[in-house]
C-alpha positions as a printed Julia matrix, in Angstrom:
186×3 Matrix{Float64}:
 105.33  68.38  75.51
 104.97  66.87  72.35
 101.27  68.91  72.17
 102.92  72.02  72.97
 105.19  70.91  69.92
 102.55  70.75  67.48
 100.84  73.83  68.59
 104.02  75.39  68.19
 104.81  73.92  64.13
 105.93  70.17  65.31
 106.86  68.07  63.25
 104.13  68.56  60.67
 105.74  71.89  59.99
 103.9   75.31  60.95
 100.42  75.86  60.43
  99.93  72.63  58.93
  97.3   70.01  60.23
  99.1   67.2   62.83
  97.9   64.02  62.71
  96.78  61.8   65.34
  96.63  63.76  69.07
  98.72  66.38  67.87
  96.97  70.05  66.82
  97.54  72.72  64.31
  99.37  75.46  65.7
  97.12  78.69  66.62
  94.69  75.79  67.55
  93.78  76.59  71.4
  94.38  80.26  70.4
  91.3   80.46  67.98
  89.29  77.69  70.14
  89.69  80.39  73.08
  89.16  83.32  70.4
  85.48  81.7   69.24
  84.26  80.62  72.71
  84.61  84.22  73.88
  82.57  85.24  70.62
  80.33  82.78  71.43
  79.84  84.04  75.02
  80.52  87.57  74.71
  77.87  87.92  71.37
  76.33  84.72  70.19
  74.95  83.64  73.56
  74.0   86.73  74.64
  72.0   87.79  71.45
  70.74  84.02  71.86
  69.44  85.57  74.82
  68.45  89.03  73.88
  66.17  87.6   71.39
  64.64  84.81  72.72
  63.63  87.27  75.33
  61.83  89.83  72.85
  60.02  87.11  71.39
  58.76  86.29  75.04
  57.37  89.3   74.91
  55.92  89.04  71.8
  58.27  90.93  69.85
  58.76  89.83  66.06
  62.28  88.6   65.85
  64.23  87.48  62.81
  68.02  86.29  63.27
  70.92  85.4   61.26
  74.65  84.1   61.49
  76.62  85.16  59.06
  79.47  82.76  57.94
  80.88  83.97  54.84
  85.12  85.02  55.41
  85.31  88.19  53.03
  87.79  88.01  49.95
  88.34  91.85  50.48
  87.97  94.25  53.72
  89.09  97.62  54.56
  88.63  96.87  58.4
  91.44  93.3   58.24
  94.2   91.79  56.37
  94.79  87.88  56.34
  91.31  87.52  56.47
  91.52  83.63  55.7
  93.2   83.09  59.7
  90.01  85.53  61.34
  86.91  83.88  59.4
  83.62  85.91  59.09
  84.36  88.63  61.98
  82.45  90.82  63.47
  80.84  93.4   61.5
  81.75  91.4   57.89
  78.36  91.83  57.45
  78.08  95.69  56.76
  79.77  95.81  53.38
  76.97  93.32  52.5
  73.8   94.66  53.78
  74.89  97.75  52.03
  76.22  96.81  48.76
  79.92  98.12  49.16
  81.38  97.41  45.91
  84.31  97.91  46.7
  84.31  94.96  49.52
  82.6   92.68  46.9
  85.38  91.39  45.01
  83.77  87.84  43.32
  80.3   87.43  41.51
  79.26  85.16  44.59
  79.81  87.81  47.08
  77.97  90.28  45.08
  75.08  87.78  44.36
  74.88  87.32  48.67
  74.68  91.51  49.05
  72.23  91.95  46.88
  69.75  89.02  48.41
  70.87  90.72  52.04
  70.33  94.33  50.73
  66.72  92.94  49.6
  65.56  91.17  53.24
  66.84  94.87  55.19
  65.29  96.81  52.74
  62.05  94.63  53.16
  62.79  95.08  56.41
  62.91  98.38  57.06
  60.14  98.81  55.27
  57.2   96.54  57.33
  59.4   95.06  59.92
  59.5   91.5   57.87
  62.62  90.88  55.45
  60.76  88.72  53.48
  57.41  91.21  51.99
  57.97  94.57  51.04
  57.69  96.83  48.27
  61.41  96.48  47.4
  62.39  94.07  44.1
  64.81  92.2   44.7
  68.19  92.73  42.31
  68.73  89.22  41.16
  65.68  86.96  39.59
  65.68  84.84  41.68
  63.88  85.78  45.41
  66.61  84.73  48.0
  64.85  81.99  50.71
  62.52  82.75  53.02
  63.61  84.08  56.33
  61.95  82.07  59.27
  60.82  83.96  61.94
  61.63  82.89  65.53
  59.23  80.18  66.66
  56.37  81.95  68.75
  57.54  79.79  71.72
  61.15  80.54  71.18
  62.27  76.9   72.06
  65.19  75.97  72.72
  65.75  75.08  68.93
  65.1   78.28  67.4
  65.76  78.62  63.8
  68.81  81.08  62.59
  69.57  82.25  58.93
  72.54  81.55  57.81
  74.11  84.03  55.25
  77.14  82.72  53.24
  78.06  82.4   49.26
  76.37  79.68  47.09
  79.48  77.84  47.34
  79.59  77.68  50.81
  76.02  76.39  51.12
  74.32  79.7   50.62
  71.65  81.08  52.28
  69.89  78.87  54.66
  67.92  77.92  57.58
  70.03  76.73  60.75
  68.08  75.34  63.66
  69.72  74.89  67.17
  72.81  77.78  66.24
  75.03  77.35  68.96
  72.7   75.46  71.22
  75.17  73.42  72.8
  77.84  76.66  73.87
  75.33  78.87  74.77
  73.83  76.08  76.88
  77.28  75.38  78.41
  77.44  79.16  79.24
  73.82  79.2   80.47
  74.88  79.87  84.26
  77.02  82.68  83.58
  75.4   84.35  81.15
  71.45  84.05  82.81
  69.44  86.93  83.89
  66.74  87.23  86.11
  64.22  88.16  82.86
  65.31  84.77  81.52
């Protein structure tokens, strides 16, 4: 009872974070909301592309984490996070959608690695400058025997850490989901 009060406002007042045992509300909502992301699209493109790079398929991932200020798909974009597809405005250079200098600053590095991309099949060498002066980091390939740590790139704002490598995205989920979500190709 009492956790069913906190998760609906408790004492601490709605939305707000409970101390001790007690949860903020929406809490088992969103947990329930991100482990069916994780299964339904993190694990399985966990899957998907360990799989290509079995079969010796070049394979470059990324996780973006960066909640929008701005977005023609959502409102209260601060409760849903980075959702799916908060990417495109990005990789394209929406202007509209890119409402602070950091935001702008992430687009143009991500415009620069699929342009790259597009061009010879590697985001980081191409024929296309890059916007800013500064070259955004180097994106890591997955490891030629796709381990079970495979490095991810994470795309977010400077203030949010920026653009980095993430080894082991997930791992422990994806892992948990392993039984359901394992093919015969696996």
């Amino acid at each position: 009872a009492e956790a069913r009060a906190a998760v609906e406002g408790g004492e601490e007042g709605e939305g707000e974070a409970a101390a001790g045992n007690r949860v903020v509300k929406g809490y088992y909502y969103m947990a329930a909301m991100r482990s069916a992301g994780d299964y339904a699209i993190t694990c399985r493109v966990r899957q998907m592309a360990r799989s290509l790079r079995r079969r010796r398929h070049r394979v470059f991932a990324y996780y973006f984490t960066h909640t929008p200020n701005r977005s023609v798909n959502y409102g209260q974009l601060q409760s849903i996070g980075a959702f799916h597809g908060a990417e495109v405005p990005f990789a394209f250079y929406d202007a509209f959608e890119l409402s602070t200098l950091d935001e702008r600053s992430l687009a143009a590095d991500m415009g620069c690695y699929w342009r790259n991309f597009a061009h010879t099949g590697d985001p980081n060498r191409g024929p296309s400058p890059c916007v800013r002066a500064a070259v955004p980091p180097r994106w890591p390939e997955l490891s030629a025997a796709g381990g079970d740590r495979a490095t991810t790139l994470r795309l977010d704002v400077g203030a949010a850490g920026g653009i980095a490598p993430l080894v082991g995205l997930k791992d422990k989920q994806c892992d948990a989901f392993l039984p359901a979500t394992s093919s015969p190709s696996r």
